[in-house]
N, C-alpha and C positions, 0 to 999 in steps of 0.2 A: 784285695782280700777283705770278706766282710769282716767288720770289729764288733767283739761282743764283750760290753763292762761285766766286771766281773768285783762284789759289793764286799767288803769284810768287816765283820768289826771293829772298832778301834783299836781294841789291844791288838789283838792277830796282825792289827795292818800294821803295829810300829815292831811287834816281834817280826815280820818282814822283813820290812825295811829294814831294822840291824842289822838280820842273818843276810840280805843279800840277795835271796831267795827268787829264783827267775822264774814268775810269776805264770806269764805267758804260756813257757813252756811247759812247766807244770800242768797247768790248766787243759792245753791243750794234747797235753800225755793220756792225760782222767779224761778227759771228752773221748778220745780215742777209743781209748778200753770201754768207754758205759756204750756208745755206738755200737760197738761190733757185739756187745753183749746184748743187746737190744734187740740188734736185727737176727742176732742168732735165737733169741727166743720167738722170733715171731716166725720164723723160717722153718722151726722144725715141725721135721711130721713123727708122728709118732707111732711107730711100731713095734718092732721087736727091738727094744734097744738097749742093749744091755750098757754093763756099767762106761766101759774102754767108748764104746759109740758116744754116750751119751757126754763123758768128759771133753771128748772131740768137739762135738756139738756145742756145750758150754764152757770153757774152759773155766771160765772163773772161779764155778760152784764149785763148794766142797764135796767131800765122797757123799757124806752125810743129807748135804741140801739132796745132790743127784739121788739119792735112793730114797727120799724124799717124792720125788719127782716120778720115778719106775713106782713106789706105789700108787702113788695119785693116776697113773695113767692104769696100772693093773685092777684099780679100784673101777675105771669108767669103760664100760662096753664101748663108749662111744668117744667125743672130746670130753677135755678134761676140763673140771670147771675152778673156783676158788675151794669149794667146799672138799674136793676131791685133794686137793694142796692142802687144806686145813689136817683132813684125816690123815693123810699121809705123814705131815709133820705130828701127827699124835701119834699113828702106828710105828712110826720109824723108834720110837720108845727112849732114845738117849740122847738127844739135843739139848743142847742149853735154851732153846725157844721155852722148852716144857720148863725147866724153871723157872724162864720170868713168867709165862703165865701161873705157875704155884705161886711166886713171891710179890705175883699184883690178887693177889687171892681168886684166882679161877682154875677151877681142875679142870687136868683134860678128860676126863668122864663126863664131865656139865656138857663142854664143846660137843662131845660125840654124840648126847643126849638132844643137843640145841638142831643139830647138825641129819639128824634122825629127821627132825620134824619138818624141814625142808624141802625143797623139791631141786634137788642134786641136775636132774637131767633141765631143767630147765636153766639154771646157773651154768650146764654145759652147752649149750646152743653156741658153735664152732662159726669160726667165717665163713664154712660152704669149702667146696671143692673138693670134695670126696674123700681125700687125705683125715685122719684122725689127727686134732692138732690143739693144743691150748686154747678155751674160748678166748673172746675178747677181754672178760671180766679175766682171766686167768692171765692170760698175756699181761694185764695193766700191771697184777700186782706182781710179777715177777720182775718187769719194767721197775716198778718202784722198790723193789726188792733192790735192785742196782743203783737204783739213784740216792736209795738209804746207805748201801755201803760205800760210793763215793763221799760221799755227805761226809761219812763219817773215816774218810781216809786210808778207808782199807782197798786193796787188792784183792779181795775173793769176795766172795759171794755164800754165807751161811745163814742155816737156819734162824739163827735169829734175824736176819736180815729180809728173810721170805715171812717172819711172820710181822714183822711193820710194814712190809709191802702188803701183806692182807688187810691189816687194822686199816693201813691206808686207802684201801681200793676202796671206792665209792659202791659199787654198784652188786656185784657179786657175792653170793650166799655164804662165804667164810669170812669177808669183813662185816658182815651185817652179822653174825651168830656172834665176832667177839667183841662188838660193839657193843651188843646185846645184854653181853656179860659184866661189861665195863671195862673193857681192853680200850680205854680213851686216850688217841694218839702220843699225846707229847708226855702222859705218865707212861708208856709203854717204850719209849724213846732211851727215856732215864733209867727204866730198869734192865735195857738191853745196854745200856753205859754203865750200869753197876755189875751186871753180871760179868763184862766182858773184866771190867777192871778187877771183881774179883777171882776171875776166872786166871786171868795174868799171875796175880799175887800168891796165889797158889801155886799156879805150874812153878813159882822162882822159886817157893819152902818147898818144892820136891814133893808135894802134898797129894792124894789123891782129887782132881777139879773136881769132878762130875758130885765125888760124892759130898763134899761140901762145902760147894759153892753154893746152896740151898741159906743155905745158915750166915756167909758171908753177905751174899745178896738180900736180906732179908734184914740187914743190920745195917745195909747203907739206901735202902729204898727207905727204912724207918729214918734216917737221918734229911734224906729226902724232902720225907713228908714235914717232916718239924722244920724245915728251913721255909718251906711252903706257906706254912701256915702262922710264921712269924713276918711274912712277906703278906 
């Protein structure tokens, strides 16, 4: 069986080592689930697919990513590109993605604006084979969309997690418009770890999240920055 190291920080490695924690198995639980979530995005065709189809198809994503996804694909006559992913997580109107982008200061009116001036069909240039299917650039960042939520030790797959996989994708028209914007990777990292964390802290005080975790996030991205720049 091939062997593959697997690298951790110091502290994490000796918090292991306490807990006990079977490494291996672990590891190779998470490689499992980001595999088959992999090969199910590159497998799909894209039709008429409603919501029940599409959770089949992806099980991981949340309701919220997948209708994410049915607009992005309603959005493109053809395949679907990043930019088409971008809009969709703007149209979809209530994700936590749209508040880290407000709390790293970019509206999503700027995006749809940046997003306009693009050339969409060409960002959708598909693998071929007549099937309408996620381009390439579209497939990477849903791929990285997975490998951001492993990273970060979750079991699903949400929009925040689709919009680091866009920041992340090299090539395609919606990591290039929030690059553009100053969507620069590892501050867009940390404000999807503050939102999440205050999104948590919320749902415990019974509190409404959506509506202000705006204000929460915005109070530890500034804490952020001042450790930042004492660094």
């Amino acid at each position: 069986m091939p062997k593959i190291n697997v690298y951790l920080p110091d502290e994490l490695a000796d918090a292991v080592r306490e807990a006990g924690v079977p490494v291996s198995a672990v590891c190779q639980r998470a490689l499992e689930q980001a595999v088959r979530r992999v090969t199910a995005i590159r497998e799909t065709v894209l039709g008429d697919l409603d919501d029940a189809a599409l959770a089949a198809r992806l099980p991981g994503f949340t309701q919220r990513a997948r209708a994410v996804l049915r607009l992005a694909a309603a959005a493109s006559p053809g395949d679907v590109g990043t930019g088409h992913l971008l809009q969709g997580l703007i149209d979809e109107g209530g994700n936590l993605a749209l508040h880290v982008l407000r709390a790293i200061e970019i509206e999503p009116a700027r995006v749809t604006a940046d997003l306009a001036a693009r050339n969409l069909a060409e960002d959708a240039a598909g693998p071929g084979g007549g099937d309408r299917r996620f381009s390439v650039p579209a497939a990477g960042a849903l791929e990285l969309a997975v490998t951001e939520a492993t990273a970060l030790g979750h079991n699903y797959v949400g929009c925040e997690h689709l919009l680091l996989g866009l920041v992340a994708e090299p090539d395609g028209a919606g990591g290039q418009a929030l690059r553009s914007l100053g969507a620069e990777l590892r501050l867009t990292r940390r404000a999807v770890a503050a939102a999440l964390a205050g999104y948590v802290h919320l749902q415990a005080s019974q509190a409404s999240p959506l509506d202000r975790v705006t204000t929460v996030l915005a109070d530890l991205t500034a804490r952020i920055e001042r450790l930042e720049q004492r660094a």
